[in-house]
MARDO-94460 format. One record per residue (C-alpha): residue number from 1; z, y, x. Coordinates in nm, 2 decimals, always signed. Layout:
[drenza NUM; [Z; Y; X]] ...
! end
This chain:
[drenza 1; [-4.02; -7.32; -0.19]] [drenza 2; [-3.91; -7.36; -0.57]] [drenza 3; [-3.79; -7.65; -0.74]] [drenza 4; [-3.93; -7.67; -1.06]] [drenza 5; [-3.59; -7.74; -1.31]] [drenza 6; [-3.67; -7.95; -1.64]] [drenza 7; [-3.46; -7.87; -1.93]] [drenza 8; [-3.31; -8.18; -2.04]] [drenza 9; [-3.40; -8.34; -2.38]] [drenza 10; [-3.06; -8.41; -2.47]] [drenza 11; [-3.07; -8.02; -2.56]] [drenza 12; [-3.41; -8.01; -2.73]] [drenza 13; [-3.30; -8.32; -3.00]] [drenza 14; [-2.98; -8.09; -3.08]] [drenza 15; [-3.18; -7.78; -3.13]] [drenza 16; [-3.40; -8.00; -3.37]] [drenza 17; [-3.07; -8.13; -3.54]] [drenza 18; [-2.88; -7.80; -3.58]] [drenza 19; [-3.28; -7.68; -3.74]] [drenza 20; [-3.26; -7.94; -3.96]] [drenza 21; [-2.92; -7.87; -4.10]] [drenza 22; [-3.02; -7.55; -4.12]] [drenza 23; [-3.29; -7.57; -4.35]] [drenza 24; [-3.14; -7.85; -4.56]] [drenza 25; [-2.81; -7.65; -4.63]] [drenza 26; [-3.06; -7.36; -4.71]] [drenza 27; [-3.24; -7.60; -4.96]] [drenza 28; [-2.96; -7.72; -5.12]] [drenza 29; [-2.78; -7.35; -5.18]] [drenza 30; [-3.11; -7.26; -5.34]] [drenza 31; [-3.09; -7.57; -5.57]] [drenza 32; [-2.75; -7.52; -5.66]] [drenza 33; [-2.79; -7.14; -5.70]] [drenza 34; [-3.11; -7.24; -5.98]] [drenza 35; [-2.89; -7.51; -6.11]] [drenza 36; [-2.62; -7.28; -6.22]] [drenza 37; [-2.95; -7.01; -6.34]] [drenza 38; [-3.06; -7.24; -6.57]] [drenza 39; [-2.71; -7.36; -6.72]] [drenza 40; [-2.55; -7.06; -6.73]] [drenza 41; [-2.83; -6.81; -6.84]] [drenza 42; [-3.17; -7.04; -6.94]] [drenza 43; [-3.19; -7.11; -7.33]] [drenza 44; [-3.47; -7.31; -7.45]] [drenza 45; [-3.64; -7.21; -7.78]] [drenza 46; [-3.52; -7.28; -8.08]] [drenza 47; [-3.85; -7.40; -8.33]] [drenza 48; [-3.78; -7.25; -8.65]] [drenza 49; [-3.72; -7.47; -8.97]] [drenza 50; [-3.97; -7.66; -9.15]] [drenza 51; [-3.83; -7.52; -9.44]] [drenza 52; [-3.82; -7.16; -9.47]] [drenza 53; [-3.85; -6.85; -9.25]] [drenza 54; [-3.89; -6.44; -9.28]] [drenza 55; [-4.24; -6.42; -9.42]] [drenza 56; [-4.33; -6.70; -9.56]] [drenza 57; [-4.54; -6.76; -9.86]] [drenza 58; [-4.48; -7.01; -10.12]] [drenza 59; [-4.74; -7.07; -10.41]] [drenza 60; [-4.64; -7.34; -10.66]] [drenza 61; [-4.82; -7.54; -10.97]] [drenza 62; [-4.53; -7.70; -11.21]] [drenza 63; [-4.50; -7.87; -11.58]] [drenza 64; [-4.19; -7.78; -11.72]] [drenza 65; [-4.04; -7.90; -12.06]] [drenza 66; [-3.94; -7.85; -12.31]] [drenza 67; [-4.10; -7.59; -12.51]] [drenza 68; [-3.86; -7.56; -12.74]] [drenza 69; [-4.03; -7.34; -13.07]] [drenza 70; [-4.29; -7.57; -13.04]] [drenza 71; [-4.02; -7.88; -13.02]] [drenza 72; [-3.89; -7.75; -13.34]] [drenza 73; [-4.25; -7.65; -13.52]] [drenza 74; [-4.35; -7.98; -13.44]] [drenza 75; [-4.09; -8.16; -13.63]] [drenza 76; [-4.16; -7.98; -13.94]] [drenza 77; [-4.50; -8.06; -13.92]] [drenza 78; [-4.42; -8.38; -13.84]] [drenza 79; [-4.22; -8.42; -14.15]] [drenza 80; [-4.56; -8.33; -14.34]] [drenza 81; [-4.72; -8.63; -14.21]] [drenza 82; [-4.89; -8.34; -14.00]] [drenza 83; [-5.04; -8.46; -13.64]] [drenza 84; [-4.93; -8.20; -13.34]] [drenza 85; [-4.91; -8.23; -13.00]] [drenza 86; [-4.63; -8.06; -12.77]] [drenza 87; [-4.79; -7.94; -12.46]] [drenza 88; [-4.48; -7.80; -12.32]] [drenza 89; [-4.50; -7.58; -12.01]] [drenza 90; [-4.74; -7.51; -11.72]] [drenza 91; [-4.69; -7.27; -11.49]] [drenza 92; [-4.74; -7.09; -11.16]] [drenza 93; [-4.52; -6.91; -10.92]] [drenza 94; [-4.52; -6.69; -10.63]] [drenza 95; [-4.25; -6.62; -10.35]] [drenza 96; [-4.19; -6.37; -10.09]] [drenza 97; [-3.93; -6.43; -9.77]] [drenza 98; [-3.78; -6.08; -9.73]] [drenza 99; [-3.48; -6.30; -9.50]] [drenza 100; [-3.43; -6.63; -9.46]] [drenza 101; [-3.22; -6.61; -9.70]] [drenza 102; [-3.38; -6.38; -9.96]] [drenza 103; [-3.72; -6.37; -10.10]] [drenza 104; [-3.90; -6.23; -10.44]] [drenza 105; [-4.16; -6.31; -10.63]] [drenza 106; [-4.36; -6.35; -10.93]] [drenza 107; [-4.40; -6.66; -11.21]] [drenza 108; [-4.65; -6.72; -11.51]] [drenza 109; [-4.61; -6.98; -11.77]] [drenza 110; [-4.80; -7.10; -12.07]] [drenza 111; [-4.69; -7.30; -12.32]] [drenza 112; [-4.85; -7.50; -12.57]] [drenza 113; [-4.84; -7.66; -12.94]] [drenza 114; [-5.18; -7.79; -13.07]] [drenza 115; [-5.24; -7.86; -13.45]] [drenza 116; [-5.56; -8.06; -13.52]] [drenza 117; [-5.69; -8.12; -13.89]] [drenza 118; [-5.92; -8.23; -14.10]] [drenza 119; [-6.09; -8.08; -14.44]] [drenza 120; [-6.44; -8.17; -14.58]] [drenza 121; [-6.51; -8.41; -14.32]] [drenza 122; [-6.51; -8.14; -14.07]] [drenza 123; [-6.24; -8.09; -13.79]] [drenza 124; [-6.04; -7.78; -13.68]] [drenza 125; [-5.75; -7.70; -13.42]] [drenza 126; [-5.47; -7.43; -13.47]] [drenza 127; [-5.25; -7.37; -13.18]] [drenza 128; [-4.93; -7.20; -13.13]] [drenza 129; [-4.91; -7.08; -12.77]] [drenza 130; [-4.66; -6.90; -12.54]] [drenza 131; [-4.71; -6.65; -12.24]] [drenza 132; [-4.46; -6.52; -12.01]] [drenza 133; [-4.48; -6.32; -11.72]] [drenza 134; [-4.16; -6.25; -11.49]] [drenza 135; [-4.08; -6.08; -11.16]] [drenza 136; [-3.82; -6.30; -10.98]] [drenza 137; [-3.57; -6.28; -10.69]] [drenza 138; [-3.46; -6.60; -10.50]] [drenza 139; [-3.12; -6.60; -10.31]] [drenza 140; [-3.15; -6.95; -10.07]] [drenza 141; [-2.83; -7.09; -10.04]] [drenza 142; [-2.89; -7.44; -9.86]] [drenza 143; [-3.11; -7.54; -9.59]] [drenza 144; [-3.14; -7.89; -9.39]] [drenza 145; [-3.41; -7.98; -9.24]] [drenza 146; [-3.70; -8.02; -9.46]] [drenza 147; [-3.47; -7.96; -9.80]] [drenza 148; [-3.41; -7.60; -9.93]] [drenza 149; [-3.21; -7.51; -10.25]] [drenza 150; [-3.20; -7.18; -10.44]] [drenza 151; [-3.08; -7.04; -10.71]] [drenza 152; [-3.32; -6.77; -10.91]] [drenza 153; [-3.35; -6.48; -11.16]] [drenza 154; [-3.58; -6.31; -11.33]] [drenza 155; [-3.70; -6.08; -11.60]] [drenza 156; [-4.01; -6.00; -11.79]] [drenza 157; [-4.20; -6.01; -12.07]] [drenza 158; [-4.29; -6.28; -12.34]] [drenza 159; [-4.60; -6.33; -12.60]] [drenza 160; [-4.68; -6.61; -12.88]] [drenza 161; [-4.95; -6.59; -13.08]] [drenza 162; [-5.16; -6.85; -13.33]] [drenza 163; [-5.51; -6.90; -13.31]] [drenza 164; [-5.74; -7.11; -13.55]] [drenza 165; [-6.10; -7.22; -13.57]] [drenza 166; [-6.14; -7.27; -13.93]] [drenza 167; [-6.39; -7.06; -14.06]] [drenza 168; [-6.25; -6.97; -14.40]] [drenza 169; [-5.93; -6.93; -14.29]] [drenza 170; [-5.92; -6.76; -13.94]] [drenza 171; [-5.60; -6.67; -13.74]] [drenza 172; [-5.53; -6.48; -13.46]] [drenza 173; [-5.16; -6.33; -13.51]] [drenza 174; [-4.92; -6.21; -13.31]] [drenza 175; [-4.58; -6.35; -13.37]] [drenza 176; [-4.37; -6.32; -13.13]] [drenza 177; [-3.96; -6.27; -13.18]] [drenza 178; [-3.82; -6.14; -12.83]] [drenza 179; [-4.11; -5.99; -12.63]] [drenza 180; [-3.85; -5.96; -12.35]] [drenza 181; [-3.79; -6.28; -12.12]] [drenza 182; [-3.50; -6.37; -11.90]] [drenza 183; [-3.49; -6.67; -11.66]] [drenza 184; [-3.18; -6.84; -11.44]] [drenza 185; [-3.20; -7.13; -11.26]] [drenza 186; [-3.10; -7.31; -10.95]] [drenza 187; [-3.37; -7.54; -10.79]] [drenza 188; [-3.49; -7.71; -10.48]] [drenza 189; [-3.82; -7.77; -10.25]] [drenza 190; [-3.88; -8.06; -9.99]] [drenza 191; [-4.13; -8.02; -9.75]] [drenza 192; [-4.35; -8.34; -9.59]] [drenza 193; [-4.45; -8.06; -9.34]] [drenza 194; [-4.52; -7.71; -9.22]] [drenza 195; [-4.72; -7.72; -9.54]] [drenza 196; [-4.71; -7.92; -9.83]] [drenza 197; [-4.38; -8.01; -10.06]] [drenza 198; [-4.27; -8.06; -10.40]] [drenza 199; [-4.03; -7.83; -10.64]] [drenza 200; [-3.79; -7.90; -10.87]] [drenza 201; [-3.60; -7.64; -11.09]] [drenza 202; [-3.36; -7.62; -11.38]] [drenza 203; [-3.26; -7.36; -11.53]] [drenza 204; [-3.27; -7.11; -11.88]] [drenza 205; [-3.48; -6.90; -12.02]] [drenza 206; [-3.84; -7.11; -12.03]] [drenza 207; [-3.88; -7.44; -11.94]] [drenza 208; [-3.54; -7.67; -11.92]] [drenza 209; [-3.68; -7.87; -11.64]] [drenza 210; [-3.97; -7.88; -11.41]] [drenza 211; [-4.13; -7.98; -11.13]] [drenza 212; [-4.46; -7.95; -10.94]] [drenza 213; [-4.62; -7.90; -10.60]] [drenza 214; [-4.54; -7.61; -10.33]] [drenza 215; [-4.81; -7.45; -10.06]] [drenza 216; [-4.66; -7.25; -9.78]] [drenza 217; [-4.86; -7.00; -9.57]] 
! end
């Protein structure tokens, strides 16, 4: 007859011990292994400026001043006890981002001086006005954060002309002295966000100073 032999349980709790060892030392190479993944070789994204980046956009509305012919027309009238008004500059302008760093574009302005008289009771307007049309390139030289700063060329051309509504004495000449237009400047934008910012730009050739509003797409 067989005796039945029970194994003793002093050997079953070190099997369970040396199992558990096991699988923690497993677990923990596997967390240092992933550790030393993600420092070593796991970069998170970067999120690209609110600023500027390659293909953005830009449409801008500005007032620039001052218009300098008409500045100078409207002291001689001035001088003749002549009312005028200096409208100065209005404008619009368009960008292109080829880089980053390099964009170009295209800018309209139109400038005003208004004239209005009086003569047998009856009232009439003669205006001196300015167009210019340039293509522009933008090198941008400074960006942090929301700010951007650039410095800008451009060439095109220029028109002036005079216009009048009095009947016995209509006007519509052309008179303008350098059909071509050059523009140099260095300026800025500041954007609230992805969006929406201002402008600011100095510069010769046009407009001294202005400023307006900017839309990015």
């Amino acid at each position: 007859m067989r005796l039945k032999t029970r194994k003793p349980k002093k050997m079953n709790k070190i099997k369970t011990a040396l199992i558990f060892f096991l699988v923690s030392v497993i677990t923990l190479a596997n967390k240092s292994a992933y550790s030393q993944y993600v420092s070593k070789d796991y970069k998170a994204p970067v999120k690209d400026s609110v600023c500027l980046n390659k293909s953005d956009m830009i449409i801008e509305a500005y007032y620039g001043f001052p218009y300098l012919m008409g500045t100078f027309v409207k002291l001689a009238l001035d001088s003749l006890n002549v009312h005028a008004t200096n409208y100065n500059h209005v404008g619009l302008r368009f960008e292109y981002l080829l880089t980053k760093k390099f964009g170009v574009g295209l800018e309209y302005t139109y400038a005003l001086l208004s004239v209005r008289y009086q003569q047998n009771l009856n009232n009439y307007t003669a205006n001196m006005s300015k167009q210019r049309f340039l293509a522009k390139a933008y090198y941008h030289f400074w960006e942090d954060g929301n700010f951007d700063a650039y410095i800008t060329g451009g060439v095109g051309s220029s028109m002036t002309g005079i216009t009048s509504n009095d009947p016995r004495n209509r006007v519509n000449e052309d008179v303008t002295l350098f059909p071509i237009s050059i523009r140099g400047g260095i300026g800025f934008r500041y954007f609230f966000n992805e969006t929406f910012g201002i402008n600011g730009e100095m510069g010769i050739g046009g407009p001294l100073i202005q400023g307006g509003i900017s839309i990015k797409f």
